[in-house]
PASEVEX-367526 format. One record per residue (C-alpha): residue in three letters; x, y, z; residue number from 0. Coordinates in pm, 1 decimal. Layout:
# PASEVEX-367526
PT|ALA|X|Y|Z|NUM
...
# end
This chain:
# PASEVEX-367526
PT|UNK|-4427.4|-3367.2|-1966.2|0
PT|UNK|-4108.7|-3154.7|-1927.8|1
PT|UNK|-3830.4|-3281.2|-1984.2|2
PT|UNK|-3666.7|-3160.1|-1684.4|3
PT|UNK|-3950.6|-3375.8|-1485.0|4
PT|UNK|-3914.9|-3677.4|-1621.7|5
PT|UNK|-3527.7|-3596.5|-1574.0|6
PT|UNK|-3621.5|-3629.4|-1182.5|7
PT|UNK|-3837.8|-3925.5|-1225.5|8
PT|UNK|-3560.4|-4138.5|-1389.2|9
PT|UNK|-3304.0|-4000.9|-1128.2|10
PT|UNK|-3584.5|-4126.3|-848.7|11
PT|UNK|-3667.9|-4450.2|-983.0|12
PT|UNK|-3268.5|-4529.9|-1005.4|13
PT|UNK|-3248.3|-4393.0|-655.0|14
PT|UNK|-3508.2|-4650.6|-516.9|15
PT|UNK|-3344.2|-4926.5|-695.0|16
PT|UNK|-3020.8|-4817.9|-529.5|17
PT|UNK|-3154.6|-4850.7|-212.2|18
PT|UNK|-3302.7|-5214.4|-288.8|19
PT|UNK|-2966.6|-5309.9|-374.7|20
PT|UNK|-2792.3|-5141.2|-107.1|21
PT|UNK|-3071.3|-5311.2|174.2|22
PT|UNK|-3117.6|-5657.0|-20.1|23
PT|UNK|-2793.8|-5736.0|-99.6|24
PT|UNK|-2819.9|-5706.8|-434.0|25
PT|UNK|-3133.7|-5880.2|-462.1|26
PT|UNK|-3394.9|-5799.5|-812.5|27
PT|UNK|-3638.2|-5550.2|-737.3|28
PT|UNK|-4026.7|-5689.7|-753.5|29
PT|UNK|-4221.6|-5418.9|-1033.4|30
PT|UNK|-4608.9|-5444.0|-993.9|31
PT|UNK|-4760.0|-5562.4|-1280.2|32
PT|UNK|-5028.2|-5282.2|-1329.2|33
PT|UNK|-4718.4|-5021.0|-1277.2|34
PT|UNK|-4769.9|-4896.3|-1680.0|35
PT|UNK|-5142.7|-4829.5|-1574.4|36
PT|UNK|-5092.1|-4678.9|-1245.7|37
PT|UNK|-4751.6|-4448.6|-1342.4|38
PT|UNK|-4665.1|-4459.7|-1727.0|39
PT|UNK|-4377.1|-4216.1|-1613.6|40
PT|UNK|-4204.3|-4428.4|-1395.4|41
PT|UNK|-4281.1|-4747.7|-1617.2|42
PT|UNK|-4104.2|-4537.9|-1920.5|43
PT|UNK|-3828.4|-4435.0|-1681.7|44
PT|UNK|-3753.8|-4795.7|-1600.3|45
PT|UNK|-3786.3|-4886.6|-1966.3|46
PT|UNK|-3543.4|-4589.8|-2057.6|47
PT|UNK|-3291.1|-4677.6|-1787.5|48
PT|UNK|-3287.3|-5008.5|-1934.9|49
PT|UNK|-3188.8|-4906.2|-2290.5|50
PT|UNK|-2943.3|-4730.3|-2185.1|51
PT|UNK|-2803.9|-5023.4|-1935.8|52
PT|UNK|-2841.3|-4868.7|-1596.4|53
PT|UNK|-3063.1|-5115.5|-1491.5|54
PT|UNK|-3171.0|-5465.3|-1592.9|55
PT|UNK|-3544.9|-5483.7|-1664.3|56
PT|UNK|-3694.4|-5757.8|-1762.8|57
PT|UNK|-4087.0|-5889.8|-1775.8|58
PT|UNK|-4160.8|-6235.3|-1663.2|59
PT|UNK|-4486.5|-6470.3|-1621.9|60
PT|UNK|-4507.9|-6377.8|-1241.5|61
PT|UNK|-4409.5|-6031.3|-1277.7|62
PT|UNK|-4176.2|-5732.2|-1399.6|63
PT|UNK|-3830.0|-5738.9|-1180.3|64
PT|UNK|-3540.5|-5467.0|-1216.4|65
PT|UNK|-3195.4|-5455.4|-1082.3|66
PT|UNK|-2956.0|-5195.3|-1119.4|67
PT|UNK|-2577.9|-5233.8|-1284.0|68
PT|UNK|-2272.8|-5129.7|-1205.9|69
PT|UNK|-2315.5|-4839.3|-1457.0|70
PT|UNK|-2621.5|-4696.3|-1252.1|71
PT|UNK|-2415.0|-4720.4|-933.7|72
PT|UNK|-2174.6|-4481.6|-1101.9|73
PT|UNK|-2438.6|-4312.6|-1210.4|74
PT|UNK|-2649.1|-4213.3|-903.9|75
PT|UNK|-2298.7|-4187.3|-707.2|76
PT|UNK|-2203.3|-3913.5|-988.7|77
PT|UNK|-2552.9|-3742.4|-903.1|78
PT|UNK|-2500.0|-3759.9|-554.2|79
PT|UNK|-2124.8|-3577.9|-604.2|80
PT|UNK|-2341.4|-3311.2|-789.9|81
PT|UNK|-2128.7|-3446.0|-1107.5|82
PT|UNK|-2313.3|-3419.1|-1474.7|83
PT|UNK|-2577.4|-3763.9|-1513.5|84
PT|UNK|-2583.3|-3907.2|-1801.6|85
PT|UNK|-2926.3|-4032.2|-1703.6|86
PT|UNK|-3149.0|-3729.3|-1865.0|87
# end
């Protein structure tokens, strides 16, 4: 996939969890289990943004669950001022 791409699907899936925060109150996002078989992509994205500590992702017994930091607040808030991400 090019790189550029998956580039867009990182900056999406941080996006969404942005949102969640934004509307739950900072609540952790619910992943579906069968996300890796459904869309590897955005399962890699949210495993990428977690190395590099955007999000929090963690896998669980009842589920997967992500939350965004502070770090990927900056972050999307940086790509929404048209600034450089670090994200890609």
């Amino acid at each position: 996939m090019l790189s550029v791409k998956r580039c867009q699907i990182r900056i999406d899936v941080l996006q969404e969890l942005y949102q969640f925060h934004l509307m739950e109150r900072g609540k952790k996002a619910l992943i579906p289990q069968n996300l890796a078989d459904r869309n590897p992509e955005k399962f890699f994205a949210l495993e990428y943004l977690a190395d590099k500590r955007l999000i929090r992702f963690k896998t669980e017994d009842d589920g997967s669950f992500a939350k965004i930091t502070a770090s990927g607040i900056k972050q999307i808030k940086n790509v929404h001022k048209g600034l450089n991400a670090a994200i890609c």
